[in-house]
C-alpha positions, 0 to 999 in steps of 0.5 A: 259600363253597360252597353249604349244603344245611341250617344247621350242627350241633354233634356231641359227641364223647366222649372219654377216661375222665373227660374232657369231650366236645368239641363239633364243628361239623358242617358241610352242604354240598351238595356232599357231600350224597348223591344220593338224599337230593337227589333225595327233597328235590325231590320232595317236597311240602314243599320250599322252592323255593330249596333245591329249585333248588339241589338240582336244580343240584347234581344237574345239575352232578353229570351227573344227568338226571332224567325228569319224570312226573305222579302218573297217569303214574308209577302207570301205570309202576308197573301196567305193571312189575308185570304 
């Protein structure tokens, strides 16, 4: 079974006039998980190690190279790219 990045939900979908909704479940694959979503879940503080693994496998599997700065670092960046 491909690998899930959250747990399974149920959406409602109206129907016609006078009809009940049905209820669909919607399914969360990482695979079709955005990149940027990914990329927001590794950095942040709050991630769960194992989904933050798999999140870095699916990017790297996607051909994603990621760089990786410390927080001194990347607002160093920010002042340069500012003027």
């Amino acid at each position: 079974m491909p690998t899930k990045f959250k747990k399974d939900g149920i959406e409602f979908i109206r129907g016609e006039r006078g009809t009940k909704p049905k209820q669909v479940v919607k399914k969360y694959f990482i695979k079709n998980t955005p990149k940027a979503e990914l990329i927001q879940y590794v950095n942040d503080q709050k991630s769960q190690p194992k989904r933050r693994v798999k999140c870095l496998n699916e990017l790297t599997r996607r051909g994603v190279k990621l760089d990786w700065f410390t927080e001194g670092e990347m607002k160093a960046k920010m002042e340069l790219a500012n003027g």
